[in-house]
C-alpha positions in Angstrom: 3.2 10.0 -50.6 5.5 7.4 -51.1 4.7 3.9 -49.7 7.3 1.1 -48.7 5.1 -2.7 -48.6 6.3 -5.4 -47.4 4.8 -8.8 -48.6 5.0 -11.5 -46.0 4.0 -14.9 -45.0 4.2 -16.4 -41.7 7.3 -14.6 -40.4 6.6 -11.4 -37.7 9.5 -10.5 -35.9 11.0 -8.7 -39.1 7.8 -7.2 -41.2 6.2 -5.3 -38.2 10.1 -4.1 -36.9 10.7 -3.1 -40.4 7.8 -1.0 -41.0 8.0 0.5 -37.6 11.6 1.5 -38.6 10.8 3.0 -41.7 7.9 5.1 -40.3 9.8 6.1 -36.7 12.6 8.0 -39.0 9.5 10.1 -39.9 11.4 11.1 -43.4 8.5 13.8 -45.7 6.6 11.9 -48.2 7.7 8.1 -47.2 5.7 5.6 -45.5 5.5 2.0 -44.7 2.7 -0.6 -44.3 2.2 -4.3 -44.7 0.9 -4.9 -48.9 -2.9 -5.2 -49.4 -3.6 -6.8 -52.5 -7.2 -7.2 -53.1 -7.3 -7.1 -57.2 -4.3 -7.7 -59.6 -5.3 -5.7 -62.8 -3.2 -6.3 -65.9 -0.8 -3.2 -66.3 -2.2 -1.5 -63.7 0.0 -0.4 -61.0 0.1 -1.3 -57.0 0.4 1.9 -55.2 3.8 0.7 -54.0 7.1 2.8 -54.9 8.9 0.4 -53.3 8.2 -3.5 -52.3 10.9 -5.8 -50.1 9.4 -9.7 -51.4 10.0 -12.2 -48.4 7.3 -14.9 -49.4 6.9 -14.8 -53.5 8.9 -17.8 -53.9 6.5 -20.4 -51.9 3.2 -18.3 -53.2 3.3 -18.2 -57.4 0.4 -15.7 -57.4 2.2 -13.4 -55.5 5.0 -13.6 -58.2 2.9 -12.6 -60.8 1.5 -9.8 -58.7 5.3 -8.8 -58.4 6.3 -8.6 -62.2 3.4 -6.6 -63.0 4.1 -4.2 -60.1 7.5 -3.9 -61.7 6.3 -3.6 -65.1 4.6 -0.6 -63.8 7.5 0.7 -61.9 7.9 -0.9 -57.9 11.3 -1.1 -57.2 10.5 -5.0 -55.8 13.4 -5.9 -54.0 14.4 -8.6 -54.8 14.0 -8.3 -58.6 11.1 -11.2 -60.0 11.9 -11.6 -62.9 16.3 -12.7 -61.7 14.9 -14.6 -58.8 12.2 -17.0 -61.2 15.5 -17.5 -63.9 17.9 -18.5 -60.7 18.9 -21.7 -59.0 22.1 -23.0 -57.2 23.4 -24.9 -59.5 23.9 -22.0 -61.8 24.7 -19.8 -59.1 28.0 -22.1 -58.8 28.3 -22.1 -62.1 28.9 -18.4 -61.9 31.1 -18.3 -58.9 33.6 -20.2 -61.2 33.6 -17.2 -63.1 33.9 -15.0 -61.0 37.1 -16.0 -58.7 34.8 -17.5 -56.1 35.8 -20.7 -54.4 32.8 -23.4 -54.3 32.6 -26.8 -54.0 32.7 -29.4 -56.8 29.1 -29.8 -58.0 27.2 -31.6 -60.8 23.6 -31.7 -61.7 21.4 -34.8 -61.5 18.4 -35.6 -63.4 15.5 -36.4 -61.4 15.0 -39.8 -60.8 11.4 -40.2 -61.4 10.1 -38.9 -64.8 9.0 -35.6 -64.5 4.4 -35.2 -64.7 4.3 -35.8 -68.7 7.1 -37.1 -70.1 8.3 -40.5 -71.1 11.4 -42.5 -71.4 11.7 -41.1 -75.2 11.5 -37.4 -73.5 15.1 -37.9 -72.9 16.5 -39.4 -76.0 19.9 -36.9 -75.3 20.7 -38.0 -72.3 23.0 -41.0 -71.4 22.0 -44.1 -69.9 23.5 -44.9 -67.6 25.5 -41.7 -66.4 29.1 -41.9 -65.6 28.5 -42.6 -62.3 32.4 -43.3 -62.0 33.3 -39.8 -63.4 30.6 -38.2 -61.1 31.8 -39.7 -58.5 35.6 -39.1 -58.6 35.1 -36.0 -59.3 32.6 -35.2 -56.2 34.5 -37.5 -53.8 32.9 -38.8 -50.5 31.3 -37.5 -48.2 29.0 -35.6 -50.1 25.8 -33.6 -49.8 22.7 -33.7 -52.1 19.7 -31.6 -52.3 17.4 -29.2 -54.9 19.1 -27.6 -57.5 16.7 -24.9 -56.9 16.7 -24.7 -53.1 14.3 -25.2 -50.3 15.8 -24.4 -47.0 17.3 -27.4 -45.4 13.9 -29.7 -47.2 15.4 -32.8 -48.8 19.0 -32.6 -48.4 21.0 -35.3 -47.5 24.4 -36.2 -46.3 26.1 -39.2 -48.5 28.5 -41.5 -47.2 29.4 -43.4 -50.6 27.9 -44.6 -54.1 25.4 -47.1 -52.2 24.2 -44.3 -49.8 23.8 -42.6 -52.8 21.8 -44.5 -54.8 19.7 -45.7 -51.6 19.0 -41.9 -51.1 18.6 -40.7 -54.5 15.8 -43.4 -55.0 13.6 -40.8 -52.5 14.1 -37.7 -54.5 11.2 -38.5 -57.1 10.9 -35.8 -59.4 13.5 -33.6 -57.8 16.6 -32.2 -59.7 19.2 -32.7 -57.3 23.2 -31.2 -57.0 25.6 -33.6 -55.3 28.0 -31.4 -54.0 31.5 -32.0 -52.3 31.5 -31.8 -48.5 33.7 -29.1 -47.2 35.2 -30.1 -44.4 35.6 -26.2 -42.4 37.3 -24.4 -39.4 35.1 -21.9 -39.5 31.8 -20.7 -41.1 30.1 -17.5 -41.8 26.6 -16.6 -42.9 26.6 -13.2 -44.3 23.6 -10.4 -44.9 24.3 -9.0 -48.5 21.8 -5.4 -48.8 21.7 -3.1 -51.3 24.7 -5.0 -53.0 26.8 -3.0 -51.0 25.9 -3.4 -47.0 27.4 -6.7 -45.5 27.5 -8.2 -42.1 29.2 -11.5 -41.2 28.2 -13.3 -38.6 30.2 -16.4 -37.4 27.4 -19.4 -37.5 27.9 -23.1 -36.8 25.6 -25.2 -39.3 26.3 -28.4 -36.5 24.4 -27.0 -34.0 21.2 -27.1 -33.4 18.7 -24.5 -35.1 18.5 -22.1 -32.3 22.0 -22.2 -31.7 24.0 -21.9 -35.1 24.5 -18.3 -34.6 26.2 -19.1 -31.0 29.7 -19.8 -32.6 33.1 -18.1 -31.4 34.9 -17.4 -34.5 36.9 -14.4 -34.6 38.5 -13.5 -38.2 41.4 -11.4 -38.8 40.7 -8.1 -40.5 42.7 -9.2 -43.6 40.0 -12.2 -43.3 37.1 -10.1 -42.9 37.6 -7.9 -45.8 38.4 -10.9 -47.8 34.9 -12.5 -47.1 33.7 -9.0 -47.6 34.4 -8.6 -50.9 33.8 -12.1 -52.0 29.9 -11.4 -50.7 29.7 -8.2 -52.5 30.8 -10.3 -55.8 28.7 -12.4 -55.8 25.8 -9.9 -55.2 26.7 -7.4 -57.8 26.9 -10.5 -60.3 23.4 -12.0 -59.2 21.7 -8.5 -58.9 20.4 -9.0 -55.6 19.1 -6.5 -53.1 18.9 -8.6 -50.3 20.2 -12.3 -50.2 22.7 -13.9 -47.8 26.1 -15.3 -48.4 27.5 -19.0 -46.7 31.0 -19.1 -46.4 32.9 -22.5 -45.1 36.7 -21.2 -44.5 38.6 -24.6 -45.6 42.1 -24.0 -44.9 41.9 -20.7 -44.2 39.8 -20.5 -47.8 36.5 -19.0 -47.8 34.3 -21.6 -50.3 30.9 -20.3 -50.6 28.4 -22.9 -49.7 24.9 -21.3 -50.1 24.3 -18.1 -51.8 21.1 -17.9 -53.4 19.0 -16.7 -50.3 17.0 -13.7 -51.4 14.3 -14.3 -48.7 17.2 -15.0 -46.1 16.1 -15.9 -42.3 15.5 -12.4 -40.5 13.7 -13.6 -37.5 15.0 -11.9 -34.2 14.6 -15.1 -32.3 17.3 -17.0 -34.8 19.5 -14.1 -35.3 20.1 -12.3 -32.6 19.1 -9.5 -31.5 22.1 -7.1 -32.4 22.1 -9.2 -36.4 18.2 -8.5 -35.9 18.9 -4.7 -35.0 21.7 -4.4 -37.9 19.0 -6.1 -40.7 15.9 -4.2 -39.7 18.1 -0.9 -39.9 19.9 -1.1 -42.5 17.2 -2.9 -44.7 15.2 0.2 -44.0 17.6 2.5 -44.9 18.0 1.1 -48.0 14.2 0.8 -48.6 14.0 4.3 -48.5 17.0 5.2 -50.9 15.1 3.4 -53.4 11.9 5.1 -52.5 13.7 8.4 -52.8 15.2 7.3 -56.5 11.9 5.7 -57.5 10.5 6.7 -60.9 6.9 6.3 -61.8 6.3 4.0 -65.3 10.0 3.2 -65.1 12.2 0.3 -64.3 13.1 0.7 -60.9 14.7 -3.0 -60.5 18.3 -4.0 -59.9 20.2 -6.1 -62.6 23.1 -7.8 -61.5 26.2 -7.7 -63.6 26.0 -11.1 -65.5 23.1 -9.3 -67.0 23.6 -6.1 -68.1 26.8 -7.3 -69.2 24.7 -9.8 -71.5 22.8 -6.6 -72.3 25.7 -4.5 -73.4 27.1 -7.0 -75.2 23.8 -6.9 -77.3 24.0 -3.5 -77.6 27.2 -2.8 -79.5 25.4 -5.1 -83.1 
């Protein structure tokens, strides 16, 4: 028997509906359940061909458990060992490699010292920055917030250099991105599963939380496909499994926003039920494909393009 977990914090509507899924297609030798974890051995495996993470990147523990379930041969979806190397800011950094439109975006150092360091901890770096440079090349209004994510925690809109410096005296120890504001027509947030399954759903960040997925945007075909295959780039690159995709359509451009989401908002009362329906299904379907491929003592994780083209690159010395 083959067994599907899922490991879960506080969320319900999507872990219960998920395993219920998976179990009600009654397919020979698969099964799903909730993950029980009452000993992490070193090299030891979990019982679990197949594990869909949704709460690893608040719980470090549970990270750990991950990579040595995938060391043992869990396809974990998403991959641990991508998702601790990734951030936004290098996300972006990607996109501008791969033809996708983002906003202008630089790093920040944090503007506390990080827990032991000093001043002399940062003997490379200038003091001050050039603010000016920064600046001009951001523009006005901008956004700031973590380089490494966090939901909507500690982001903040900026009105000018002031507002800036005002705000970014809050941040303490955070690395933050300022980012260029996009000013949009229409926005998008967009399922990625399997690197291959996408659903765009129109969404309208300026209304309130329960309402952002109550937007009247209708696309053109030529529009939808477009958005389509600028999700599934960006995927394939990152090696995710399951992640979501933010596009702000600027001039009738789709700039993506927010794309490192691998634990991406599934609840039913957020969604909507038929983008609810459409998740738990396919996200099921696709559990169970890599149940089906899943090899004992092998790697059953998905690497994204940027690295096994890193890897091949290796190869041919």
């Amino acid at each position: 028997m083959k067994k599907i977990g899922v490991l879960f914090g506080q969320e319900r509507t999507f872990p219960q509906a998920f395993i219920d899924r998976v179990n009600n297609k009654n397919i020979p030798g698969i099964t799903a359940e909730p993950v029980r974890i009452d000993k992490v051995k070193q090299g030891e495996p979990s019982g679990y061909a197949v594990i869909i993470d949704r709460i690893s990147q608040d719980v470090p523990f549970y990270r750990a458990f991950l990579k040595n379930a995938a060391l043992c041969g869990t396809a974990v979806i998403n991959n641990p060992f991508w998702w601790s190397a990734d951030e936004k800011f290098f996300n972006n950094c990607l996109a501008t490699k791969i033809n996708v439109p983002v906003p202008k975006t630089v790093i920040l150092p944090s503007r506390s010292l990080p827990a032991d360091t000093t001043e002399k901890s940062f003997s490379n770096l200038a003091y001050p920055l050039d603010w000016k440079g920064i600046f001009d090349y951001v523009g006005f209004p901008a956004y700031m917030k973590p380089f490494a994510g966090g939901g909507w925690k500690n982001v903040y809109k900026i009105a000018d250099a002031k507002d800036f410096f005002d705000k970014h005296a809050e941040t303490g120890e955070l690395v933050m991105l300022l980012q260029e504001e996009i000013f949009f027509e229409e926005y998008y947030r967009c399922y990625c599963i399997g690197g291959k399954h996408v659903r765009i759903m129109p969404y309208e960040p300026r209304n309130p939380h329960q309402l952002r997925y109550v937007a009247n945007f209708a696309p053109t075909p030529e529009k939808l496909h477009e958005m389509e295959q600028i999700v599934l780039r960006i995927n394939q690159y990152l090696g995710y499994d399951f992640n979501t995709v933010e596009l702000a359509l600027r001039n009738g451009v789709p700039y993506a926003i927010d794309f490192c989401n691998p634990a991406p908002d599934a609840d039913r009362n957020s969604v909507g039920e038929e983008n609810f329906a459409w998740v738990v299904e396919t996200a099921a379907n696709y559990a169970i494909e890599k149940a089906l491929a899943q090899q004992d003592g092998q790697d059953n994780l998905t690497w994204g393009e940027y690295i096994k083209r890193g890897a091949a690159k290796e190869m041919l010395f």
